[in-house]
Residue, then its C-alpha position, 0 to 999 in steps of 0.5 A: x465352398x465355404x472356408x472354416x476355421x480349421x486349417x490356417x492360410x498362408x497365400x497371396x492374392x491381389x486384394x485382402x477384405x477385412x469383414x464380410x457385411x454389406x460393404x465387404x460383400x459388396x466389395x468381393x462382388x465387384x473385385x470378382x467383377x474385375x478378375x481379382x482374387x480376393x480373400x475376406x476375413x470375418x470376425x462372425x461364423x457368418x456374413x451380415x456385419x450389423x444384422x449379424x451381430x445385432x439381434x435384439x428385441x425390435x433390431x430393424x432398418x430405419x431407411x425403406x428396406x427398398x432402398x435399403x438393399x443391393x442396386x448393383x444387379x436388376x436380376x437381384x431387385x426382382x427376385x428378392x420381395x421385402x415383406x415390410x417398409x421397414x424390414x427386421x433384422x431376421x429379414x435382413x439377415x435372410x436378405x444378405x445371406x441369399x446375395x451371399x449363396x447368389x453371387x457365390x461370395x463365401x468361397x473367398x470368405x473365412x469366417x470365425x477369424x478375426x485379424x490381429x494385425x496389418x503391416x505393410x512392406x515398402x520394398x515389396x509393396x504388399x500388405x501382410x495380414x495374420x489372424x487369430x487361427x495362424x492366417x498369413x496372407x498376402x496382397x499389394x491392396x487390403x480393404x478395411x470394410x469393417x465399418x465404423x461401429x463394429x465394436x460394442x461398447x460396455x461402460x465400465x460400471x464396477x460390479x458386473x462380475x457380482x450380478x447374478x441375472x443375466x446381462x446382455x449387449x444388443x451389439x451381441x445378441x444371444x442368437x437364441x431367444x432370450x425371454x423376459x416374461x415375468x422378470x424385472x429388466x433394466x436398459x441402459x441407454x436410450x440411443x438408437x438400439x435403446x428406442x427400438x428394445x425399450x417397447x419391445x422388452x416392455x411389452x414382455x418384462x414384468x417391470x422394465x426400469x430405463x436409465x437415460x444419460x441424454x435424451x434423444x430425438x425420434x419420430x415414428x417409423x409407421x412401418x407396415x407390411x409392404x401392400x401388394x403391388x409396391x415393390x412391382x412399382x418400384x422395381x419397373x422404375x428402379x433405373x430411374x430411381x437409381x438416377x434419382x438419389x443421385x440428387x436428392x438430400x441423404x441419397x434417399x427418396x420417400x420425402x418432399x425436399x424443402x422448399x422454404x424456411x420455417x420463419x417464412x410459415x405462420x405458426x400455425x402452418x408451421x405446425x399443421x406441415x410439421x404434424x403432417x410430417x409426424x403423422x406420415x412418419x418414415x426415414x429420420x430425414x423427414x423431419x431435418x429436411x422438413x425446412x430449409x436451414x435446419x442443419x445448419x442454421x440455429x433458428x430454423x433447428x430451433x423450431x423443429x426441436x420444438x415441435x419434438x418437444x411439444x410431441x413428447x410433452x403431448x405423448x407422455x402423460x406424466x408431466x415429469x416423465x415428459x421433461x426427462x425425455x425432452x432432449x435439452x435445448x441446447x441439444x440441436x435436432x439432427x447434431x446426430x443422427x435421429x432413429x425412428x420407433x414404433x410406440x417408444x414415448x407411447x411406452x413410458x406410459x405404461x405402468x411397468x416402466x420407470x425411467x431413472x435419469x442418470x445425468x441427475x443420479x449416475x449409476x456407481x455400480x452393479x450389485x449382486x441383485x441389480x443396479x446402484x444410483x447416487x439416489x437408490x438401488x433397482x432390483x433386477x433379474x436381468x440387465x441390458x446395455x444399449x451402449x453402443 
């Protein structure tokens, strides 16, 4: 039985869950595992957490959707079949709500409540926590399984109330499609949620307009379809892939370790192993762990941030265009964590997308019929805030 918002709680049991996504379901499973009686809360009508909440154009996983799932039962790596290396939201989302109906977690979760406050007794020893529909429970242990990115950030630019298009948020994504065909779009910010909608909304947009505040580094993603036989393999050696990322860089497999330094390569084989890197593509830790060093030392970081440059500077046909995606280079490679894409600096090439450089121009506000720089206005019939 699913618990709705209907009727308020008011219980005690051994240990609270504050969300109900990949980590707090796991969490249920493993404290049900352990004869606990738990309760979760969860903000969303359902479970998911990031794929539930984020559903915009080109949402998908940047680490292989088999590596990227639930290791804890063999029987459940068996029976789920991932369709893609890289699996879109949709899929995710169906993925997590099959370990939900699996393990029977959503008994002990009550969705569309989010907690308004957590206090804890020293004399009894027990956490107290109420919600917005009149919760009030109790336990000696509550788990905050939220993660660090749950809330969407919106820049406070003045004037939104006075737009008269559509704006949207890709942390909350209509669950509807939303059609951009034949409209003018504008996307602000060009981090992880930007470089995967970007392609994808130009592809649809009458005009796409991209406002950029820092660049950022990103490689291709090549995701393809899983070929038959993959998952078959991966699956007959899951015990000893579980041993495997035990050890390796990220916790992760799909990439050789390095194994020297760049300055220990010519050039010339600097760039031909680096190339072949870019060509493979994959999780983001093919390039930062590309070279010994690169993490840490600012000659080694150096000579792969270049190696982004060149690639962007060889993608963008336009010269200026080129300069403007190039991360500056006191901006080091992996200071944070680099996305992936599918055909985003490809996108600049398009005749239906501008990318407008707001370090150089900063917005001051929205107008009734688009958005206003220091340098100029955009119209626009629809806006996006890839902000976080």
């Amino acid at each position: 039985m699913t618990q709705n918002s209907a009727k308020a709680l008011d219980e005690q049991v051994d240990v609270l869950v504050v969300g109900a996504g990949l980590s707090g379901l796991y969490i249920l499973y493993c404290l049900r595992q352990r004869g606990l009686k738990a309760r979760a809360f969860e903000a969303g009508s359902g479970v998911g957490g990031t794929w539930y909440w984020n559903r915009y154009p080109g949402a998908r996983v940047d680490v292989e959707s088999t590596q990227y799932s639930y290791h804890f039962s063999d029987e459940l790596v068996r029976e789920w079949q991932w369709t893609e290396k890289f699996a879109a939201q949709p899929e995710l989302l169906r993925y997590v709500n099959y370990v939900a109906d699996r393990f029977d977690l959503r008994r002990d979760i009550k969705f569309d409540t989010r907690v308004t406050a957590a206090v804890f007794d020293d004399e009894s020893n027990l956490w107290t926590l109420r919600t917005d529909k009149g919760d009030v429970a109790r336990a000696r242990y509550c788990i905050m399984a939220t993660g660090s990115l749950s809330m969407p950030y919106r820049p406070p630019f003045p004037g939104l109330e006075d737009f008269k298009g559509d704006w949207y948020h890709t942390a909350r994504w209509p669950h509807e499609e939303v059609d951009f065909s034949g409209k003018r779009v504008g996307i602000v910010g060009t981090g992880s949620t930007g470089i995967q909608a970007i392609p994808v909304v130009a592809a649809q947009a009458r005009h796409l307009t991209v406002f950029q505040r820092t660049p950022n580094y990103t490689a291709p993603a090549r995701n393809r379809p899983l070929e038959p036989g993959e998952q078959a393999a991966f699956n007959a050696r899951h015990g000893e892939w579980r041993e495997e990322v035990r050890h390796t860089f990220a916790a992760m497999t799909g990439f050789a370790p390095p194994t020297k330094y760049p300055h220990e390569d010519s050039a010339e084989q600097r760039r031909a192993y680096l190339e072949a890197r870019w060509a493979e593509g994959g999780m983001p830790q093919s390039l930062i762990a590309s070279y010994l060093g690169v993490p840490v030392d600012e000659d080694a970081n150096r000579a792969v941030a270049d190696f982004v440059r060149d690639k962007i500077r060889e993608i963008v046909k336009d010269p200026e265009v080129a300069e403007k995606l190039c991360p500056p280079v006191d901006l080091p490679i992996g200071a944070k964590r680099p996305p992936i894409d599918t055909d985003y600096y490809e996108t600049f090439n398009r005749d239906n997308v501008t990318l407008v450089d707001v370090r150089k121009a900063p917005i001051e506000r929205l107008t009734a019929d688009g958005l206003q720089t220091t340098e100029g206005h955009y119209e626009l019939d629809a806006i996006i805030f890839a902000t976080g």
